[in-house]
MILOLUM-156513 format. One record per residue: x, y, z of N, C-alpha, C in turn; residue number from 1. Coordinates in nm, 2 decimals, always signed. Each point is the difference from the previous one (the first is absolute). Example, Ala and Ser with C-alpha at 12.3 -4.5 7.8 and 13.67 -1.06 7.14 Angstrom:
<tivos>
- n.X; n.Y; n.Z; ca.X; ca.Y; ca.Z; c.X; c.Y; c.Z; pos
- +1.32; -0.57; +0.78; -0.09; +0.12; +0.00; +0.09; +0.12; +0.00; 1 $
- -0.04; +0.11; -0.07; +0.09; +0.11; +0.00; -0.08; +0.11; +0.08; 2 $
</tivos>
This chain:
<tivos>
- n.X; n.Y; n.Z; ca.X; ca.Y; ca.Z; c.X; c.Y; c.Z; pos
- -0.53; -0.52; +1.03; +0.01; +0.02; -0.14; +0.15; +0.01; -0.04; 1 $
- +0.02; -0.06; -0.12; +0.16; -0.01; -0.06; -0.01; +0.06; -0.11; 2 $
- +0.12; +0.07; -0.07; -0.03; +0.10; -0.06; +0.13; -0.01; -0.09; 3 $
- +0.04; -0.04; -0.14; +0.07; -0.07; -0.01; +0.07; +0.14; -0.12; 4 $
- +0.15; +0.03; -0.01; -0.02; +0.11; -0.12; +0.16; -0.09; -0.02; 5 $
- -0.04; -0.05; -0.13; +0.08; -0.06; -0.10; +0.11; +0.05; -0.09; 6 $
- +0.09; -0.02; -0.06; +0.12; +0.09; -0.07; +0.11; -0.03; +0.04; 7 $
- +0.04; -0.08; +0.14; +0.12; +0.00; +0.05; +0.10; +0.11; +0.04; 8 $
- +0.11; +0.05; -0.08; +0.07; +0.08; +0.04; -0.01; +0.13; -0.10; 9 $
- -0.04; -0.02; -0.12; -0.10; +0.08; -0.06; +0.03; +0.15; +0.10; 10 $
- +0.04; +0.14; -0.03; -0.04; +0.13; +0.04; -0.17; -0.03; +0.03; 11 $
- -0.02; +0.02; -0.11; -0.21; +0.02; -0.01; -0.04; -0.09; +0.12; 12 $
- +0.07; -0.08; +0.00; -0.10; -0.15; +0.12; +0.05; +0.07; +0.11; 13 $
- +0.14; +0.03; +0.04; +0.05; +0.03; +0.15; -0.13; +0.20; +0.05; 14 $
- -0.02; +0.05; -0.13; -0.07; +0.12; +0.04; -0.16; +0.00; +0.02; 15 $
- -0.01; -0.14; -0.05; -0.18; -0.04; +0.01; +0.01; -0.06; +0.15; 16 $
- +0.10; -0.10; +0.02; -0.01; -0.03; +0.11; +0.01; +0.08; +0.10; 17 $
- +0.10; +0.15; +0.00; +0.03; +0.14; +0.12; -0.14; -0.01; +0.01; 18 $
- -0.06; +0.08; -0.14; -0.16; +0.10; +0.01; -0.11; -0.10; +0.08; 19 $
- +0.00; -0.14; -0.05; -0.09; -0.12; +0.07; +0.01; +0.01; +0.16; 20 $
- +0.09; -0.05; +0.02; +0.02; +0.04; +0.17; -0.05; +0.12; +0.06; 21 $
- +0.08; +0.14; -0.04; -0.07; +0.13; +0.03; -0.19; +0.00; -0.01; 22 $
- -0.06; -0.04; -0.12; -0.11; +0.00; -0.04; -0.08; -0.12; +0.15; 23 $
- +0.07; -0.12; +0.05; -0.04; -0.07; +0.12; +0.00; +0.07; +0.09; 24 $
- +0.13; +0.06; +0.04; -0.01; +0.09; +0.11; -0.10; +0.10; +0.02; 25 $
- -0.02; +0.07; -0.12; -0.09; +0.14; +0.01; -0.12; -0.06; +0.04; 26 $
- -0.02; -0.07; -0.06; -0.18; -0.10; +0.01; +0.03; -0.05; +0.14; 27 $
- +0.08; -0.02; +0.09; +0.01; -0.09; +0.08; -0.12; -0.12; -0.01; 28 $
- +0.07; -0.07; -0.14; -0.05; -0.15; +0.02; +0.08; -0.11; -0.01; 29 $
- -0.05; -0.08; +0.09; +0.09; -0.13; +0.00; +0.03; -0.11; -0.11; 30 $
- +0.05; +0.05; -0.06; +0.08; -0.09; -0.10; +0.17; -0.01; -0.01; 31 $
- +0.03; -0.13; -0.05; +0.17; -0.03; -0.05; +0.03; +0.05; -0.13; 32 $
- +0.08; +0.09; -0.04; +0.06; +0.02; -0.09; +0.12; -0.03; -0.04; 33 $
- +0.01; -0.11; -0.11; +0.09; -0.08; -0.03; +0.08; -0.01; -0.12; 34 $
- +0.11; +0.05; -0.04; +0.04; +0.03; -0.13; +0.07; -0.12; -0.03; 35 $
- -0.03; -0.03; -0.14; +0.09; -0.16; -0.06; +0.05; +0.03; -0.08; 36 $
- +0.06; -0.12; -0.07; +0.07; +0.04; -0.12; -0.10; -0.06; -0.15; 37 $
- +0.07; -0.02; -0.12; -0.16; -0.01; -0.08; +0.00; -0.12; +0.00; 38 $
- +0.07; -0.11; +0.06; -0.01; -0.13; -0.03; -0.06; -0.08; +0.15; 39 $
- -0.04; +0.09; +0.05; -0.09; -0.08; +0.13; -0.10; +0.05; -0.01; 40 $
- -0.09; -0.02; -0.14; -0.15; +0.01; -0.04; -0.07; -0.07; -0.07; 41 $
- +0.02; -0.17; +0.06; -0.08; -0.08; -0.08; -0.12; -0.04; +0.06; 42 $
- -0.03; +0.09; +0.13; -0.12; -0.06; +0.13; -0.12; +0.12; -0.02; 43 $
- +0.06; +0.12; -0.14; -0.08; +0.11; +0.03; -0.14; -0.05; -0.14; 44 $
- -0.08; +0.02; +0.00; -0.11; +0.03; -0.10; +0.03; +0.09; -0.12; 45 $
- -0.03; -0.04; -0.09; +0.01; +0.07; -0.12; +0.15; -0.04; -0.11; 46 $
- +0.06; +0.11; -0.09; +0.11; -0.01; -0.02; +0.00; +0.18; -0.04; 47 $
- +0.15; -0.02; +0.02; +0.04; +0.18; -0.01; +0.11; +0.00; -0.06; 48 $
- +0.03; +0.11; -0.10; +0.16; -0.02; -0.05; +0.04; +0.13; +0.02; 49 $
- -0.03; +0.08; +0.05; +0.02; +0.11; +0.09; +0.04; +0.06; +0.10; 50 $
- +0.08; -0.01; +0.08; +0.03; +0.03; +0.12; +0.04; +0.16; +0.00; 51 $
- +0.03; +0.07; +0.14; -0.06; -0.12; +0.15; -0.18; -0.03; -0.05; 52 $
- -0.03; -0.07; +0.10; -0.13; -0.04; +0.02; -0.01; -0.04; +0.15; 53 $
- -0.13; +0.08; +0.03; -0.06; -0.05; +0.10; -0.13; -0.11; +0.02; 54 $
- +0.04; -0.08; +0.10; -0.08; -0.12; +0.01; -0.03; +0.02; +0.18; 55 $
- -0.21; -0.01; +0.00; +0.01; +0.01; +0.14; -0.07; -0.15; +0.01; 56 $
- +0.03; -0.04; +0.09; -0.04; -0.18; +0.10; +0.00; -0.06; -0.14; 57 $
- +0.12; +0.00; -0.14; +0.02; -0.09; -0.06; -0.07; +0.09; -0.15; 58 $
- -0.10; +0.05; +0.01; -0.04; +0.08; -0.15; +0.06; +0.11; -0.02; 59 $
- +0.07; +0.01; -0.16; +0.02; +0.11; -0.03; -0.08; +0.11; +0.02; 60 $
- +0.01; +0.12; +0.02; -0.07; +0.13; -0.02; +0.03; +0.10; -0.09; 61 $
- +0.14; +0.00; -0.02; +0.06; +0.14; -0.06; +0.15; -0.05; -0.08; 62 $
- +0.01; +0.01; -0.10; +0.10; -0.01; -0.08; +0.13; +0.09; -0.08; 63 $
- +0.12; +0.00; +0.02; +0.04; +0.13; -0.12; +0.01; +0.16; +0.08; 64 $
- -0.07; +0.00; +0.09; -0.01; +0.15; +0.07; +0.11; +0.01; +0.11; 65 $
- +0.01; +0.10; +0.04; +0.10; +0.02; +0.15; -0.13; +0.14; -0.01; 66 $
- -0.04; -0.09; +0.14; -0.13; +0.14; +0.03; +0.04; +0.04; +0.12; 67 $
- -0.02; +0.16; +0.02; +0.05; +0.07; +0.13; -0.06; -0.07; +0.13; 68 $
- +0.01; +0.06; +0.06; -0.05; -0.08; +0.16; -0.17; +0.05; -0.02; 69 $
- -0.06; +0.10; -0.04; -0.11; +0.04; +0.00; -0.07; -0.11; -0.12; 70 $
- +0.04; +0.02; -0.08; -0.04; -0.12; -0.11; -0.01; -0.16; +0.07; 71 $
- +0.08; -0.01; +0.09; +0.02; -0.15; +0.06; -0.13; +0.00; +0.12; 72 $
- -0.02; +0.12; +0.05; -0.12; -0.06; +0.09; -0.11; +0.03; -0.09; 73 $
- -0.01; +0.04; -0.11; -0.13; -0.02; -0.04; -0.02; -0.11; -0.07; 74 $
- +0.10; -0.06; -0.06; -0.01; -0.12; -0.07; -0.03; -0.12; +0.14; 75 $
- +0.07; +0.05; +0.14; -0.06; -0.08; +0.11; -0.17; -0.02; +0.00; 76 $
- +0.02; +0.13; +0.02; -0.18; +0.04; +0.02; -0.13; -0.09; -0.08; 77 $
- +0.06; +0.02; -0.11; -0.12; -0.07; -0.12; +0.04; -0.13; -0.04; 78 $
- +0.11; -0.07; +0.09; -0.02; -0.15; -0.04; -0.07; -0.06; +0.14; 79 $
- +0.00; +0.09; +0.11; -0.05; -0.02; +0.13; -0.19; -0.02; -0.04; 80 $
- -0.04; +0.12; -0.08; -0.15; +0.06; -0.04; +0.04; -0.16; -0.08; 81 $
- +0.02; -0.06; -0.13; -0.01; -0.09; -0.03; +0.01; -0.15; +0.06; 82 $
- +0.06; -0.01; +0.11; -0.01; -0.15; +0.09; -0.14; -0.03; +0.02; 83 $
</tivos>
């Protein structure tokens, strides 16, 4: 799983990306956590004018937020229950 949190150098993007990782770790699940900047998002689904944004295996999920690490594994959790 790739896990994509968007914004670039953006504060908000670099502290979605900290909490995203911590939130992998805690779960110990295997996924890449990959932070971009906002112009390497023409391969994702949807459109967002919001950042950061998270995008997992290419769909957005989450827009506009910097969610804590506890917030991040549950937005893991329920796109997992959704696949």
């Amino acid at each position: 799983m790739r896990i994509e949190i968007i914004g670039g150098q953006e504060t908000a993007a670099k502290s979605l990306h900290k909490n995203m990782e911590q939130a992998v770790l805690n779960m110990e699940f295997p996924a890449e956590v990959v932070l971009k900047g906002n112009n390497d998002k023409p391969d994702l689904q949807g459109s967002f004018p919001n950042s950061p944004v998270v995008a997992i295996d290419g769909r957005v999920i989450c827009e506009g937020k910097v969610l804590s690490p506890s917030e991040c594994s549950k937005l893991l959790a329920n796109y997992l229950v959704g696949i």
